[in-house]
N, CA, C and O atoms as CSV, one atom per row, in Angstrom:
chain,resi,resn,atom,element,x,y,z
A,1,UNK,N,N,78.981,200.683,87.487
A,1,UNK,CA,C,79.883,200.017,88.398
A,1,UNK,C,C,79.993,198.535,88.091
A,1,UNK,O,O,81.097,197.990,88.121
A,2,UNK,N,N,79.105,197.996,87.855
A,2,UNK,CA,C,78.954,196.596,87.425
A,2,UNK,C,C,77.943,196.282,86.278
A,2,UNK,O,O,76.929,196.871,85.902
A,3,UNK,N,N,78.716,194.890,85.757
A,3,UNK,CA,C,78.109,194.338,84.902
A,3,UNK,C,C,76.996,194.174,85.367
A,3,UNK,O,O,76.895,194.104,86.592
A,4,UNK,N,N,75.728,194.056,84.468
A,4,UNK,CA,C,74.629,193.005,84.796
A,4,UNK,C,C,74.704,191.453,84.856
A,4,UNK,O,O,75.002,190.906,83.795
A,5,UNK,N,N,74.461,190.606,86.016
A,5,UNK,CA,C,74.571,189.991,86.219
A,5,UNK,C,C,73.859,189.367,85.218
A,5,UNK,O,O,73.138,190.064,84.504
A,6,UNK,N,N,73.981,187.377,84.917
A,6,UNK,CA,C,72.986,186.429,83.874
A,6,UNK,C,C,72.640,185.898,84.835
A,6,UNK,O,O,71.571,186.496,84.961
A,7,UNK,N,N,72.680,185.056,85.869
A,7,UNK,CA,C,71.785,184.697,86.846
A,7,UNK,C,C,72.120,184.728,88.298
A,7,UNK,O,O,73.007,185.404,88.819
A,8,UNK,N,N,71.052,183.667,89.053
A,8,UNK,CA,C,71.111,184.301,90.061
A,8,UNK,C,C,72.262,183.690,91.311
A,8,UNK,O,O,71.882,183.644,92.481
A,9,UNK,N,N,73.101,183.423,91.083
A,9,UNK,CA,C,74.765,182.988,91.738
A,9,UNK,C,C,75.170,183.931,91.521
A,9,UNK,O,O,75.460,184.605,92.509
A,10,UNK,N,N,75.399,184.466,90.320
A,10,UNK,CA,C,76.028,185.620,89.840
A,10,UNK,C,C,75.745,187.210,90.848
A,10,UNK,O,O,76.471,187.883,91.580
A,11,UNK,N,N,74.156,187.320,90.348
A,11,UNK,CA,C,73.310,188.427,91.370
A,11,UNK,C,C,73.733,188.244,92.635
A,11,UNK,O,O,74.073,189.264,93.234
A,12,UNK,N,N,73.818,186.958,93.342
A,12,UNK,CA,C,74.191,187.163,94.560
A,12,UNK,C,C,74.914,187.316,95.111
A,12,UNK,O,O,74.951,187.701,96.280
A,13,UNK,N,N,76.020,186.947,94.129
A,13,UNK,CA,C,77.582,187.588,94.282
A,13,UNK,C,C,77.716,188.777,94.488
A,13,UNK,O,O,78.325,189.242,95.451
A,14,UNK,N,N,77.053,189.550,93.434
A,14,UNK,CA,C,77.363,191.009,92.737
A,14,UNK,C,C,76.936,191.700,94.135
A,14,UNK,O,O,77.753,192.324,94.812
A,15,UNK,N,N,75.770,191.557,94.456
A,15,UNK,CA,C,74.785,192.117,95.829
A,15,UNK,C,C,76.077,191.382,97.285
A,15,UNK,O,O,76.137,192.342,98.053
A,16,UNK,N,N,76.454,190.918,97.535
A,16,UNK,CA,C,77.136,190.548,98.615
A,16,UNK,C,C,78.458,190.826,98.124
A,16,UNK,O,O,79.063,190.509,99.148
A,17,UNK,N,N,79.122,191.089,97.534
A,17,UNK,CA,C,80.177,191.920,97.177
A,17,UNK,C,C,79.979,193.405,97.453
A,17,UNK,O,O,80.610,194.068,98.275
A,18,UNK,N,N,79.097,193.791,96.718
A,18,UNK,CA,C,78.613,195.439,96.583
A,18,UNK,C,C,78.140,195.800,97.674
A,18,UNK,O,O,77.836,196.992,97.629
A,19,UNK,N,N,77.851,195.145,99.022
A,19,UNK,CA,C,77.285,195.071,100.177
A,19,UNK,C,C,78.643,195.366,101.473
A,19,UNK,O,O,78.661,196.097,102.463
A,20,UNK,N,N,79.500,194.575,100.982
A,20,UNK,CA,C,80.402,194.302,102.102
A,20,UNK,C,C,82.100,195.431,101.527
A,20,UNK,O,O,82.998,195.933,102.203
A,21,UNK,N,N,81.841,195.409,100.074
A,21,UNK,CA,C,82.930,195.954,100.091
A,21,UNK,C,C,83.260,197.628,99.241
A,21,UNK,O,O,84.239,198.367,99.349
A,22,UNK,N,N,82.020,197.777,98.429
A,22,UNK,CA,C,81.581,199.503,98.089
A,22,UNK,C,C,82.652,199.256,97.069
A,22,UNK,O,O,83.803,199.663,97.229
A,23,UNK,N,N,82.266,198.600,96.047
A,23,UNK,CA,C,83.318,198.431,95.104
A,23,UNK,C,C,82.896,199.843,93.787
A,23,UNK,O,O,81.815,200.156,93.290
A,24,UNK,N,N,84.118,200.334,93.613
A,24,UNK,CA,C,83.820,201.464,92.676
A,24,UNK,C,C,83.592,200.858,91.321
A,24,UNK,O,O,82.672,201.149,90.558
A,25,UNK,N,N,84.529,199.992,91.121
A,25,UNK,CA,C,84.390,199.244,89.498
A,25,UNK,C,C,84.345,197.876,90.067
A,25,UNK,O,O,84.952,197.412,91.032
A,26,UNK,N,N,83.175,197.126,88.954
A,26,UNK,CA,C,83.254,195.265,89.476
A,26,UNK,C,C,82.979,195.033,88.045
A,26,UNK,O,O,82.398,195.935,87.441
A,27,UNK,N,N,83.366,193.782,87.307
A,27,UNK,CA,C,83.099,193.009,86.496
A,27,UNK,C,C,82.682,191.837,86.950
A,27,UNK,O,O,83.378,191.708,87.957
A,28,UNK,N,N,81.763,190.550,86.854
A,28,UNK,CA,C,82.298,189.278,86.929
A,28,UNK,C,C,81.652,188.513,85.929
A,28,UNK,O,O,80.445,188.519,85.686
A,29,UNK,N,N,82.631,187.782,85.304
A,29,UNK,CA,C,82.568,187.001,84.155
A,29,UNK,C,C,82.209,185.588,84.226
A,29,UNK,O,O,83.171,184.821,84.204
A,30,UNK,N,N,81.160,185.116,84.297
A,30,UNK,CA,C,80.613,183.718,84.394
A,30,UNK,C,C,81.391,182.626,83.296
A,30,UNK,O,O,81.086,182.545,82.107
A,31,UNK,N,N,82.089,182.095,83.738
A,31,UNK,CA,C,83.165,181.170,82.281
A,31,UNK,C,C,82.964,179.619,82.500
A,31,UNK,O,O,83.758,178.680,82.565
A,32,UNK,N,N,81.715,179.711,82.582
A,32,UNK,CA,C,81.439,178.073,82.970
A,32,UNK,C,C,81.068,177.349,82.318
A,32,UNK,O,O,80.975,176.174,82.673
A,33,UNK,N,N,80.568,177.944,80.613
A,33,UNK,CA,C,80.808,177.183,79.506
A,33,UNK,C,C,82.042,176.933,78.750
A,33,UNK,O,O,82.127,176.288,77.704
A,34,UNK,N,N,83.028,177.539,79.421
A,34,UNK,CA,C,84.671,176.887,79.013
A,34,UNK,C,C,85.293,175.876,79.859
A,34,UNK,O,O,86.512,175.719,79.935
A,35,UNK,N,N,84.426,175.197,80.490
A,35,UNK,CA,C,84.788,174.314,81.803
A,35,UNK,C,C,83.830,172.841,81.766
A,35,UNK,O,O,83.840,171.926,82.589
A,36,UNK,N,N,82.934,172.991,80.383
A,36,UNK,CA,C,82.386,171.919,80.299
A,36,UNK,C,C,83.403,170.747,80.577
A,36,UNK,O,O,84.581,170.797,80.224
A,37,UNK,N,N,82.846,169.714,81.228
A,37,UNK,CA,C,83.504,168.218,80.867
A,37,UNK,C,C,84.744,168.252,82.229
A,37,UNK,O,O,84.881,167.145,82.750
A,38,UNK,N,N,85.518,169.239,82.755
A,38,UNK,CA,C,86.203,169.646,84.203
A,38,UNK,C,C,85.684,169.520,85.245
A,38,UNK,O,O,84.497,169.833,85.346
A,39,UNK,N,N,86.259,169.119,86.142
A,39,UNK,CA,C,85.825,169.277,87.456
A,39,UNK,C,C,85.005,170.571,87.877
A,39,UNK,O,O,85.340,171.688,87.483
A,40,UNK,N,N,84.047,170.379,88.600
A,40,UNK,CA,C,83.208,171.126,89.815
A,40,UNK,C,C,82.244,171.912,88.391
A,40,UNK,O,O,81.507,172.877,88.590
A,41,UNK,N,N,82.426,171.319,87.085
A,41,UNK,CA,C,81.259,171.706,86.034
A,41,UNK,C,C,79.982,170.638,86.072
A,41,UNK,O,O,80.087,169.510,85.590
A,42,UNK,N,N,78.873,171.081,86.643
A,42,UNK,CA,C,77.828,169.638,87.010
A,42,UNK,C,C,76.340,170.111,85.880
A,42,UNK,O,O,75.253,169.533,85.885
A,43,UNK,N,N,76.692,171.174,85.092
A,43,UNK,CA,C,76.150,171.145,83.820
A,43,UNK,C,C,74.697,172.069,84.470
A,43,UNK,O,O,73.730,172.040,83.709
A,44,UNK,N,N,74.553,172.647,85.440
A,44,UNK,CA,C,73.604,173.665,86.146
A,44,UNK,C,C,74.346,174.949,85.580
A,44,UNK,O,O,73.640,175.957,85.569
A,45,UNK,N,N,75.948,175.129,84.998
A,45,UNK,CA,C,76.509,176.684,84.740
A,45,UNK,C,C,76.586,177.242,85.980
A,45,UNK,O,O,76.105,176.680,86.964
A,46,UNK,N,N,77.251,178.494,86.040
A,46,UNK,CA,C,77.011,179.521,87.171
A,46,UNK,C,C,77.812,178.584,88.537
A,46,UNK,O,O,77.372,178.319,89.656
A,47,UNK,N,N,79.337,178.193,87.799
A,47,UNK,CA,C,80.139,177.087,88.634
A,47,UNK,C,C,81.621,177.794,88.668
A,47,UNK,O,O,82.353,177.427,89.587
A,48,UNK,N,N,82.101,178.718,87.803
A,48,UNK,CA,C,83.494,178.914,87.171
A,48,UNK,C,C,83.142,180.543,87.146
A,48,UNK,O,O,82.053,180.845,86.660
A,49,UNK,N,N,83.773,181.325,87.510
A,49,UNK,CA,C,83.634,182.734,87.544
A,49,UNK,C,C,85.023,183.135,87.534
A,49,UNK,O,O,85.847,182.347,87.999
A,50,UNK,N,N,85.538,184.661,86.898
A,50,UNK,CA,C,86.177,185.551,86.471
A,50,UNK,C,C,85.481,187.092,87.551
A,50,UNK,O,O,84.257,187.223,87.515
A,51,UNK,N,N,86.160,187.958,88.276
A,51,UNK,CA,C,85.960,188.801,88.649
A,51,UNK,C,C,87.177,190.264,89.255
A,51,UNK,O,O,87.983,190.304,90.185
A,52,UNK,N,N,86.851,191.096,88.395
A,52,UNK,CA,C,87.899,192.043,88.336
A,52,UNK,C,C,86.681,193.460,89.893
A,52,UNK,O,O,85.622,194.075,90.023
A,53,UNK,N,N,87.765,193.187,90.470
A,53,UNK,CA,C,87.130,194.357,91.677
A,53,UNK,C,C,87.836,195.498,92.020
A,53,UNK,O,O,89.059,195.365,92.060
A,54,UNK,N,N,87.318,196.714,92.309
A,54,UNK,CA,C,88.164,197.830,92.831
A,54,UNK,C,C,87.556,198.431,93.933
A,54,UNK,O,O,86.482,198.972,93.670
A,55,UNK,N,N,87.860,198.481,94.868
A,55,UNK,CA,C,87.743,199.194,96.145
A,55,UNK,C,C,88.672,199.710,96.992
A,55,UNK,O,O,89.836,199.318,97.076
A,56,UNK,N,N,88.248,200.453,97.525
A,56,UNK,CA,C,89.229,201.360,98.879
A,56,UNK,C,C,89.352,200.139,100.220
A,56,UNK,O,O,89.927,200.238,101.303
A,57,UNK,N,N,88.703,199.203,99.736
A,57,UNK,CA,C,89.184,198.453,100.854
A,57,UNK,C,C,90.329,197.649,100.977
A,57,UNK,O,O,90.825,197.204,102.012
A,58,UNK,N,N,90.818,197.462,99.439
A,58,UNK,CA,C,91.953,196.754,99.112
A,58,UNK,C,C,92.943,197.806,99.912
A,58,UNK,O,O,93.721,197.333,100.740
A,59,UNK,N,N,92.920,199.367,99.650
A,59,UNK,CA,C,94.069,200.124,99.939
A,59,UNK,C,C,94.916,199.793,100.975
A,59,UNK,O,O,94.477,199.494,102.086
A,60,UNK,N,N,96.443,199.828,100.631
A,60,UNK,CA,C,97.228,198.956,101.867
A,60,UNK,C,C,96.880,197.371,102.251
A,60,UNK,O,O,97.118,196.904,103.365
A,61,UNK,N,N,96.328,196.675,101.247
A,61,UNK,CA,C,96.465,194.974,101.575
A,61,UNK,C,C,97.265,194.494,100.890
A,61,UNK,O,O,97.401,195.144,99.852
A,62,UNK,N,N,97.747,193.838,100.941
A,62,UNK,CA,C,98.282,192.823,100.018
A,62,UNK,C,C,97.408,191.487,98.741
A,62,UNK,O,O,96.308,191.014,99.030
A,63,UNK,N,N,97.720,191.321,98.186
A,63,UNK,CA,C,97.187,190.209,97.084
A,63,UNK,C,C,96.239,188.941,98.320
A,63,UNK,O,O,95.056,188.605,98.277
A,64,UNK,N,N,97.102,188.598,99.098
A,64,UNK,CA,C,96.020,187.250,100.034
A,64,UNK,C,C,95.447,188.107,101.255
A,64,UNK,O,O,94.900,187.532,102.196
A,65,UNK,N,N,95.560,189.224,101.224
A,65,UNK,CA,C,94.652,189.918,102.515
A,65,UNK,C,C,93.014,190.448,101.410
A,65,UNK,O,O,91.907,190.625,101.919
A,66,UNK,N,N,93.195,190.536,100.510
A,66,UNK,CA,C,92.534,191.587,98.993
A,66,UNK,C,C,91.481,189.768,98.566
A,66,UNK,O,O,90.332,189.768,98.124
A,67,UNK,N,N,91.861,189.173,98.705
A,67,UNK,CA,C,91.380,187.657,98.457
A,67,UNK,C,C,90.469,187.573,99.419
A,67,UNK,O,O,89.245,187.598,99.292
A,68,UNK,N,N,91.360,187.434,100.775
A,68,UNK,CA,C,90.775,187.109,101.610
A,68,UNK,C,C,88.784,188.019,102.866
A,68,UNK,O,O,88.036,187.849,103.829
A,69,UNK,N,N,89.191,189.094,101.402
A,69,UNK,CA,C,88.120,190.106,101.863
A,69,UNK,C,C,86.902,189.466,101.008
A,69,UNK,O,O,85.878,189.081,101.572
A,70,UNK,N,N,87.057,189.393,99.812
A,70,UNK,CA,C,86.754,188.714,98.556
A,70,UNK,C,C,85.630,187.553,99.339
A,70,UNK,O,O,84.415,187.630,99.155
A,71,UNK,N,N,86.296,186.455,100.257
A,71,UNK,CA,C,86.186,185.486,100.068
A,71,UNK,C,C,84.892,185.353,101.396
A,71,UNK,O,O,83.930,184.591,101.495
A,72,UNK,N,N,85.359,186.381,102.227
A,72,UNK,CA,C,84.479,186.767,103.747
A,72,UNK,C,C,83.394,187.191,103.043
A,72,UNK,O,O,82.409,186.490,103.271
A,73,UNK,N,N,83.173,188.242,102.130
A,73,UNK,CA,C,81.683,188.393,101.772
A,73,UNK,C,C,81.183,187.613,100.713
A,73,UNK,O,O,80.019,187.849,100.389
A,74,UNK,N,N,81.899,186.583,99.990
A,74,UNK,CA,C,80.888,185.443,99.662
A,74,UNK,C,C,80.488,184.199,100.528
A,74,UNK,O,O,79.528,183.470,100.278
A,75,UNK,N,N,81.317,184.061,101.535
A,75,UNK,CA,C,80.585,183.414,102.585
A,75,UNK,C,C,80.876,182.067,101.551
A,75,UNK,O,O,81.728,181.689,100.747
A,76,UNK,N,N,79.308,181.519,102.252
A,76,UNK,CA,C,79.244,179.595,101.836
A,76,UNK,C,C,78.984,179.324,100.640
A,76,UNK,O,O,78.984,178.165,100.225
A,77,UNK,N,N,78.656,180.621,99.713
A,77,UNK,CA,C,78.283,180.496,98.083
A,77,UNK,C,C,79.857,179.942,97.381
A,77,UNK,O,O,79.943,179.218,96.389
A,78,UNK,N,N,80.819,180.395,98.040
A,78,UNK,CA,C,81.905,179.685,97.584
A,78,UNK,C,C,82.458,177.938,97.947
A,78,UNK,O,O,83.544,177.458,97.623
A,79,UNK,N,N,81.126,177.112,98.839
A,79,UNK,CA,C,81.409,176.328,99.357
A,79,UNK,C,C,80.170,175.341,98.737
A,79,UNK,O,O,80.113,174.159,98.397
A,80,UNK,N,N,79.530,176.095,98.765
A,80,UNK,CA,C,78.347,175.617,97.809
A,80,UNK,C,C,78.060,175.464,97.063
A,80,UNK,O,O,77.290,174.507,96.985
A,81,UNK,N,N,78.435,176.367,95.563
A,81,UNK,CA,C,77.332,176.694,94.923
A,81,UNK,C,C,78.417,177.137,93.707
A,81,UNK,O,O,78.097,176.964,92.531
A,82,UNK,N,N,79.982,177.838,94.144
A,82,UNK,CA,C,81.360,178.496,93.110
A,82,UNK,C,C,82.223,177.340,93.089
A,82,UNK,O,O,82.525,176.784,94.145
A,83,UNK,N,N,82.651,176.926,91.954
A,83,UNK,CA,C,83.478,176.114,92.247
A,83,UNK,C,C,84.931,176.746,91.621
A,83,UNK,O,O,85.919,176.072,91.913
A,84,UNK,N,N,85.095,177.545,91.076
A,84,UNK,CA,C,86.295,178.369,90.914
A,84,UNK,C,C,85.683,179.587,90.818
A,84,UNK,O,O,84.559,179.882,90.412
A,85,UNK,N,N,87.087,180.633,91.495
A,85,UNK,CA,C,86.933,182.121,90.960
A,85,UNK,C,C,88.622,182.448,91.008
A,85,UNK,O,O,89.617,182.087,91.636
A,86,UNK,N,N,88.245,183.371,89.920
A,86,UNK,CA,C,89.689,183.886,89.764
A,86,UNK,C,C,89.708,185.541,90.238
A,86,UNK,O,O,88.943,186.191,89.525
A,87,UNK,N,N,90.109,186.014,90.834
A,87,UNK,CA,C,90.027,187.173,91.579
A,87,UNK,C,C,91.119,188.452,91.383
A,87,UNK,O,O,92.139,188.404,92.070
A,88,UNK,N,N,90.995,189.206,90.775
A,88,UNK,CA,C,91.898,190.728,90.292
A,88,UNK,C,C,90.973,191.250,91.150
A,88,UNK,O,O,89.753,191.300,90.999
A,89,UNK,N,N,92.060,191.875,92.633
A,89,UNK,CA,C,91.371,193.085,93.091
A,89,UNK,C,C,92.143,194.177,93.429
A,89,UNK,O,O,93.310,194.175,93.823
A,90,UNK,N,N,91.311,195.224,93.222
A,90,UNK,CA,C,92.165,196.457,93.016
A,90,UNK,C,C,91.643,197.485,93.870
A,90,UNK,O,O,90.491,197.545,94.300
A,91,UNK,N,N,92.897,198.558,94.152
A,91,UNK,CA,C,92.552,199.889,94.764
A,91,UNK,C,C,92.416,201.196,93.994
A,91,UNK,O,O,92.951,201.659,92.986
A,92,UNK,N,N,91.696,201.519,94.666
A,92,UNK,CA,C,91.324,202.887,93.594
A,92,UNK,C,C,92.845,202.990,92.507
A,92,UNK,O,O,93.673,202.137,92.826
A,93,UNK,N,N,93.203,203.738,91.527
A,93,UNK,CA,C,93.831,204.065,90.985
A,93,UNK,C,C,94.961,202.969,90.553
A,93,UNK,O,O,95.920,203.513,90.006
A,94,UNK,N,N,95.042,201.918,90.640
A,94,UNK,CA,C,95.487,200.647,90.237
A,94,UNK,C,C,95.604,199.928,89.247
A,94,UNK,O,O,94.707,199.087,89.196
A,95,UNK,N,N,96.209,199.889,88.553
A,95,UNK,CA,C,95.779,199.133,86.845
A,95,UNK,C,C,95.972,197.662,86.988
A,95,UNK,O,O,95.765,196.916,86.031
């Protein structure tokens, strides 16, 4: 279902995602060594994330309702700790 996470922002993503939303397929791609020298890069990594999700919870949302689920089970890690994510989320059978 998911990647293995590289550390632990990542893990806690993966676990509070996989917690709140029973995702059948998850990727998330840590891209925070392509962000050296950019904003909200403070050289700790684990700042810039990529994440492709699929769940039945998306079914019948729209793109900012499908975000906005996204964004409820990362809570303050996105206020804290993420300084970008880019978000593909999907419903079962969805390409």
């Amino acid at each position: 279902m998911s990647d293995k996470p590289n550390g632990p922002v990542a893990s806690e993503m993966i676990r509070r995602l996989t917690e709140a939303l029973e995702p059948t397929r998850m990727h998330l791609d840590d891209q925070s060594d392509h962000h050296i020298g950019h904003a909200g890069h403070d050289g700790r990594g684990e700042s810039h994330f990529a994440l492709t999700i699929e769940s039945a919870a998306f079914e019948g949302r729209n793109r900012i309702e499908r975000q906005r689920l996204v964004y409820r089970a990362l809570g303050e890690l996105l206020d804290e700790q993420v300084h970008a994510l880019s978000i593909r989320a999907l419903a079962p059978g969805e390409a």
